[in-house]
MDAnalysis code that builds the backbone (N, CA, C; Angstrom):
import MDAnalysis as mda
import numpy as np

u = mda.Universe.empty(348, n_residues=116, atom_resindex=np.repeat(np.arange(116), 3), trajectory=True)
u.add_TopologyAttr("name", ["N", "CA", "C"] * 116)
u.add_TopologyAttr("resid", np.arange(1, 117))
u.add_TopologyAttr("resname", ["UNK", "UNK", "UNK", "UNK", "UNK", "UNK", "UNK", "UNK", "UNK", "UNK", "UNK", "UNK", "UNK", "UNK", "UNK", "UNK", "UNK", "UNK", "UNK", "UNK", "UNK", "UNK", "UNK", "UNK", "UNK", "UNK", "UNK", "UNK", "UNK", "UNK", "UNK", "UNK", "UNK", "UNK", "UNK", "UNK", "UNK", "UNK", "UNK", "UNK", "UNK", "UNK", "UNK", "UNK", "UNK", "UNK", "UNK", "UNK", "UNK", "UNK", "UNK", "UNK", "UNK", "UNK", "UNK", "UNK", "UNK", "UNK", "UNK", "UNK", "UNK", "UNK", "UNK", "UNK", "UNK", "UNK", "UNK", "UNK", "UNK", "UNK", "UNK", "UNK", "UNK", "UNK", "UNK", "UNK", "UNK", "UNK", "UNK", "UNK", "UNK", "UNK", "UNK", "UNK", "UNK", "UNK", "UNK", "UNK", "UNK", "UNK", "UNK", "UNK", "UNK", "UNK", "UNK", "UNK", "UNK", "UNK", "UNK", "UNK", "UNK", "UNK", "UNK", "UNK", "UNK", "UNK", "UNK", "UNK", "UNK", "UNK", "UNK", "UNK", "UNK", "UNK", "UNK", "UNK"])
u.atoms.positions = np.array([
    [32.000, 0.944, 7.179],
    [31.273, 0.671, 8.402],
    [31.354, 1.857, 9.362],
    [32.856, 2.379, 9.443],
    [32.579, 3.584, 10.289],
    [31.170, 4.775, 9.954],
    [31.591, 5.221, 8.310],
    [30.448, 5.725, 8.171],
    [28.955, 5.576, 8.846],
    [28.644, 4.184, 8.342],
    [27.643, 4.256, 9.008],
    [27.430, 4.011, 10.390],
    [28.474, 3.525, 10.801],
    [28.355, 3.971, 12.711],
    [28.142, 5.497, 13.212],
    [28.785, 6.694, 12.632],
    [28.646, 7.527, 13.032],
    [27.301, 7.979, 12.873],
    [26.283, 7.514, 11.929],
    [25.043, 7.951, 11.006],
    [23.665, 7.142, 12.353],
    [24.094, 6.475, 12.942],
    [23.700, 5.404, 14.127],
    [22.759, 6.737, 14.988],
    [21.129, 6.234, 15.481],
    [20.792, 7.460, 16.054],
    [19.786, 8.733, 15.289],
    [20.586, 8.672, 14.332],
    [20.029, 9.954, 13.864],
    [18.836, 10.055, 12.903],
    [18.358, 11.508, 13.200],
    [16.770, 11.045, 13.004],
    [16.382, 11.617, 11.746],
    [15.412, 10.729, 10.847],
    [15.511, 10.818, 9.067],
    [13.557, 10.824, 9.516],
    [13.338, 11.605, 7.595],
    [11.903, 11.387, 7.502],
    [12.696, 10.349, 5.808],
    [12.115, 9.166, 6.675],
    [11.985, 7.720, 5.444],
    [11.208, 8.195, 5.087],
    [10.865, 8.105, 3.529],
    [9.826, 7.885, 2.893],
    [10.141, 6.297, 2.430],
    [9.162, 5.693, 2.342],
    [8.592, 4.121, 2.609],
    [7.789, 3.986, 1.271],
    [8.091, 2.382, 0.580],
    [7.403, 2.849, -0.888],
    [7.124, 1.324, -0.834],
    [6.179, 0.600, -0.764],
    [6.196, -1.105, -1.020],
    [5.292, -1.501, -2.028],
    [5.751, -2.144, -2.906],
    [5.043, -3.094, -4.315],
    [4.037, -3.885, -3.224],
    [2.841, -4.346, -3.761],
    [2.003, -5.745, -3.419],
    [1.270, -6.010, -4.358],
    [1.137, -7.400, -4.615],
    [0.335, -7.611, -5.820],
    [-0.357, -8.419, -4.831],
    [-1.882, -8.369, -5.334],
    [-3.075, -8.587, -4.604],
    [-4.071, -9.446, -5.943],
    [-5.126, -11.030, -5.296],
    [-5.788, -11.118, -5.867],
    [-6.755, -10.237, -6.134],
    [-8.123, -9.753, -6.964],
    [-8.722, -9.206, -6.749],
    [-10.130, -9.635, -5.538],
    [-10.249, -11.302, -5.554],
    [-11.213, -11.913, -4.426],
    [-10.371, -11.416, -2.382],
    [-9.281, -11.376, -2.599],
    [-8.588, -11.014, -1.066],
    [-8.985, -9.477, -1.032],
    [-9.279, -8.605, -1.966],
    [-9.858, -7.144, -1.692],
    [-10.963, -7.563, -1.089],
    [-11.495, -6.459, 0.067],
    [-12.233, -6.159, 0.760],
    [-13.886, -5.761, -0.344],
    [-14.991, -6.616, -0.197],
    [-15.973, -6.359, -1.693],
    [-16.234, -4.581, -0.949],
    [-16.320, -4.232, -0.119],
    [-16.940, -2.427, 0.128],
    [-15.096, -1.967, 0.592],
    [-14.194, -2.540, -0.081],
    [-12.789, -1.322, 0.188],
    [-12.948, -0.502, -1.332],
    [-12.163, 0.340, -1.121],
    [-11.736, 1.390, -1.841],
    [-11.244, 1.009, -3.283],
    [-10.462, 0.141, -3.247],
    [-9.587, -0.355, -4.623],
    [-10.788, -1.037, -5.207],
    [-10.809, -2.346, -4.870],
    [-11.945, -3.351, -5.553],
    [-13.768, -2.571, -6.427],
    [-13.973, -1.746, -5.030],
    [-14.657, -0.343, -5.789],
    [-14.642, -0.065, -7.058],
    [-13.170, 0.324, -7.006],
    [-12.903, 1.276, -8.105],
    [-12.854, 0.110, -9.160],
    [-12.397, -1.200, -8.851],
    [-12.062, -1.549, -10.365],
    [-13.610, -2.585, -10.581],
    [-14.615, -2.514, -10.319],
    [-15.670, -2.685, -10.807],
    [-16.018, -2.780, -11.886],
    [-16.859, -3.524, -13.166],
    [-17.522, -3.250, -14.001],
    [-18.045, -2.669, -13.856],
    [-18.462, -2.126, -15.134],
    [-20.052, -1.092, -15.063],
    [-20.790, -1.460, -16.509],
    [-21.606, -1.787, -16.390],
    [-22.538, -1.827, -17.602],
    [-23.542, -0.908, -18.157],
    [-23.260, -0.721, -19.168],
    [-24.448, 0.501, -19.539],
    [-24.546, 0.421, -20.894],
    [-26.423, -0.796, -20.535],
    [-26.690, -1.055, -22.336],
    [-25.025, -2.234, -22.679],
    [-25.543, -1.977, -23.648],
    [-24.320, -2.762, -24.625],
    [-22.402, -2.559, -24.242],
    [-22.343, -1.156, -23.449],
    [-20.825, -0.804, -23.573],
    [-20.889, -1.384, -21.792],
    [-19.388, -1.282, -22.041],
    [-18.895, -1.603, -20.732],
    [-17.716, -0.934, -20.259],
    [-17.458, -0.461, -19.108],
    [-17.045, 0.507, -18.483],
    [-15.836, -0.223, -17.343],
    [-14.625, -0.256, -17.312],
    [-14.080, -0.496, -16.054],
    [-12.512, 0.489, -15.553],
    [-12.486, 1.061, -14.660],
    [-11.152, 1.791, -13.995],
    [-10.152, 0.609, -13.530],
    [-9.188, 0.869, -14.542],
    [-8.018, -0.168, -14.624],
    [-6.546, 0.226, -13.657],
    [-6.858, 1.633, -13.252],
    [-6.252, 1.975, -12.492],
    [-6.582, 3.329, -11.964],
    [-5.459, 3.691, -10.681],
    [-5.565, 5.227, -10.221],
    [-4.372, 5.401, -8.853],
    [-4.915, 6.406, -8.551],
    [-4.005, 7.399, -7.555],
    [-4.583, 7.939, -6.876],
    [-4.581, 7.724, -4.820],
    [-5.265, 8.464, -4.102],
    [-4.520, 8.718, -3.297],
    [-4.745, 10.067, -3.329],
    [-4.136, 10.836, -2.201],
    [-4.649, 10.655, -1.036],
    [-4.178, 10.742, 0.029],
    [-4.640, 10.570, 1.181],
    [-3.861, 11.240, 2.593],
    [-5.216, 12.103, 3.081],
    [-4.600, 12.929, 4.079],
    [-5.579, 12.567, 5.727],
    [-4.027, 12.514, 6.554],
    [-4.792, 12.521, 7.844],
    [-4.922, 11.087, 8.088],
    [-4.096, 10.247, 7.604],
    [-3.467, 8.459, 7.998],
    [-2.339, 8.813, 7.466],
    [-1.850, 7.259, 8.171],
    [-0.294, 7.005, 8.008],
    [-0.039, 6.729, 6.613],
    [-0.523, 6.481, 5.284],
    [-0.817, 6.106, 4.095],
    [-0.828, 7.337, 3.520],
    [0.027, 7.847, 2.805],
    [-0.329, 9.591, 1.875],
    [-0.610, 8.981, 0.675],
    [-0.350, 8.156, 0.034],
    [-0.851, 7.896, -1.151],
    [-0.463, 6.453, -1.727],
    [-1.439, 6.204, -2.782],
    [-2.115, 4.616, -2.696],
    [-2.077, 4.757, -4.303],
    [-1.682, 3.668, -5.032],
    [-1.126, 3.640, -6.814],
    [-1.937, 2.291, -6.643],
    [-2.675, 2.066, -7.615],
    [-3.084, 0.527, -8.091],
    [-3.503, 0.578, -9.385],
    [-3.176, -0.546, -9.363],
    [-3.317, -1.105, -11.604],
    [-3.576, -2.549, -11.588],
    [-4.824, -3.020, -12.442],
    [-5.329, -3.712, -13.106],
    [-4.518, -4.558, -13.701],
    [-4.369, -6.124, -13.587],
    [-3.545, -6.805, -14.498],
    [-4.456, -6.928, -15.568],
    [-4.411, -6.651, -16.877],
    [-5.428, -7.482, -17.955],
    [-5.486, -8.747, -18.179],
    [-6.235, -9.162, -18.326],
    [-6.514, -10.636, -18.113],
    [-6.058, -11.588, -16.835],
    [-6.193, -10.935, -15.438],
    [-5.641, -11.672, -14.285],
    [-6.596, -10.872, -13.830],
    [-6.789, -11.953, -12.717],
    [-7.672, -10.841, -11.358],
    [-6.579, -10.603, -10.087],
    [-5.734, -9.927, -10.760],
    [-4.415, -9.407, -10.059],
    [-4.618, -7.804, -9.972],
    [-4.308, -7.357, -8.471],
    [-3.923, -5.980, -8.485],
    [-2.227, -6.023, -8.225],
    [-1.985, -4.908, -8.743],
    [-0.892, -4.118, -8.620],
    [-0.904, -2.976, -7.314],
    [-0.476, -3.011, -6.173],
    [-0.923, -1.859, -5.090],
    [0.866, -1.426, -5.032],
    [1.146, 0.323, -4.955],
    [1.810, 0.621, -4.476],
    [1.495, 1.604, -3.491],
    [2.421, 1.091, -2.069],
    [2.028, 1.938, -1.254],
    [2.948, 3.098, -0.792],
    [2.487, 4.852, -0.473],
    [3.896, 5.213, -0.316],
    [3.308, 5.911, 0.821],
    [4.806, 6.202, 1.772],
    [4.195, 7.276, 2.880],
    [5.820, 7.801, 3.324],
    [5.815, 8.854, 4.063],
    [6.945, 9.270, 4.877],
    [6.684, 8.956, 6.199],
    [7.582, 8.778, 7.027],
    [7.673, 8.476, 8.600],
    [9.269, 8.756, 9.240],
    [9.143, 9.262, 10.171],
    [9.922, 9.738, 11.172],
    [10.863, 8.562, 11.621],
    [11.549, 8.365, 11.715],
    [12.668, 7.046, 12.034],
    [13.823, 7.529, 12.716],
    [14.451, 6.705, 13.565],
    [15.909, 6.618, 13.838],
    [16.791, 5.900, 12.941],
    [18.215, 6.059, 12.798],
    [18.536, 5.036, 11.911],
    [19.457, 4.134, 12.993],
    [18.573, 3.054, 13.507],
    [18.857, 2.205, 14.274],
    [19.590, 0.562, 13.358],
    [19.931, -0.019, 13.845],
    [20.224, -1.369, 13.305],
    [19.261, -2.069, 12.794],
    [18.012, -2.156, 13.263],
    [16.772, -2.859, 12.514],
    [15.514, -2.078, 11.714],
    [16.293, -0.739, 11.344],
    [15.438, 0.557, 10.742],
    [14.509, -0.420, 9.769],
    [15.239, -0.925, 9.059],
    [14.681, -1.407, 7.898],
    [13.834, -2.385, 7.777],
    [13.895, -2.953, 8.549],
    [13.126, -4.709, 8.593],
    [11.620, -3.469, 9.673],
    [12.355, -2.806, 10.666],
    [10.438, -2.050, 11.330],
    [9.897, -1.175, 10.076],
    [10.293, -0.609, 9.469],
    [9.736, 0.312, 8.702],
    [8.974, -0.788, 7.258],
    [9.652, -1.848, 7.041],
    [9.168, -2.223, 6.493],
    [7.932, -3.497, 6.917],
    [8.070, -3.679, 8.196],
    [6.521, -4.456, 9.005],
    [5.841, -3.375, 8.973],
    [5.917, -1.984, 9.215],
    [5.130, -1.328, 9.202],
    [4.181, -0.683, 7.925],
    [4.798, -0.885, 6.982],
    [4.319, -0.727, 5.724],
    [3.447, -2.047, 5.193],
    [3.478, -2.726, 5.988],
    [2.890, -4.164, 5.346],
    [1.652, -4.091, 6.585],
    [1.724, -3.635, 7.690],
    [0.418, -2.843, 8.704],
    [-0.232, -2.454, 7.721],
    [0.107, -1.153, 7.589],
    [-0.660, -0.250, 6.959],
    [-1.045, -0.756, 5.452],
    [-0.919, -1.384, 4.727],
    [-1.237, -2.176, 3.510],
    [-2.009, -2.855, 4.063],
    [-2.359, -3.318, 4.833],
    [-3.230, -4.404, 5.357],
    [-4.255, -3.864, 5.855],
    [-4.027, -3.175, 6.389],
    [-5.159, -2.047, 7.383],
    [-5.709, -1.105, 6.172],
    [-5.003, -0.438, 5.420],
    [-6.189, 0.070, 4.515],
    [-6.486, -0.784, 2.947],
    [-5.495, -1.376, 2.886],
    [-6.408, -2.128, 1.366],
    [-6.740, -3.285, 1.851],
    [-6.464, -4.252, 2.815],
    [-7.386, -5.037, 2.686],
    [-8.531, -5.310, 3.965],
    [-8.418, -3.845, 4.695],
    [-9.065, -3.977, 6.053],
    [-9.215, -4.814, 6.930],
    [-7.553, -5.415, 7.061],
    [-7.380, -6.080, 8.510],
    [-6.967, -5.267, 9.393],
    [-7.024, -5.665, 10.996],
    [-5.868, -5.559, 11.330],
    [-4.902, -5.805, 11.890],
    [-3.847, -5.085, 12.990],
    [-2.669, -6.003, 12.906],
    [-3.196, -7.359, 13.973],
    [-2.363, -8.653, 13.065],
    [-2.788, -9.516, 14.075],
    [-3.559, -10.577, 13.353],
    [-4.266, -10.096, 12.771],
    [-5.674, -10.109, 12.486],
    [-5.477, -11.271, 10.882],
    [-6.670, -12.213, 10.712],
    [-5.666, -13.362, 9.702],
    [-7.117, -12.924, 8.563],
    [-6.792, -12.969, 7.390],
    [-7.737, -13.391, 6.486],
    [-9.522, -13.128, 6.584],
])
């Protein structure tokens, strides 16, 4: 405990990493993910992106992982970013409301507050 009393204060770049598994009907039909995992038909074959990786510059979000369950209309979203923090007593529980903001705000385009 001392340890981490002395550690109390001091200022870290968290990097922040949160799992969400998402129906595919709660995606946004014009967001980014649901987009991507679209059918495509052409003629007889059929075409679908089961997953990917976007980088992202210039939001709080640097980069965005999602995967296709097969046979579920389940996404897989991982979200990752770095952020500036104190390491206060409730570091963990804000950094992690805040990651569930920003999951919300860009994959399923709410925002905060904001229901369904």
């Amino acid at each position: 405990m001392a340890v981490l009393e002395d550690l109390e204060g001091l200022r870290v770049d968290a990097l922040v990493r949160a799992l969400f598994w998402v129906s595919v009907d709660d995606l946004p039909e014009r967001g980014v993910v649901r987009l991507l995992c679209e059918r495509q038909k052409l003629g007889d074959t059929e075409l679908s992106l089961t997953g990917g990786t976007l980088s992202i510059k210039g939001a709080p979000i640097q980069c965005l992982h999602w995967q296709t369950v097969e046979g579920q209309k389940r996404v897989r979203v991982v979200v990752e970013s770095t952020k500036k923090t104190s390491l206060e007593e409730m570091y963990l529980c804000d950094l992690s409301k805040w990651i569930v903001d920003e999951f919300s705000l860009f994959v399923l385009g709410r925002t905060k507050n904001a229901g369904p």
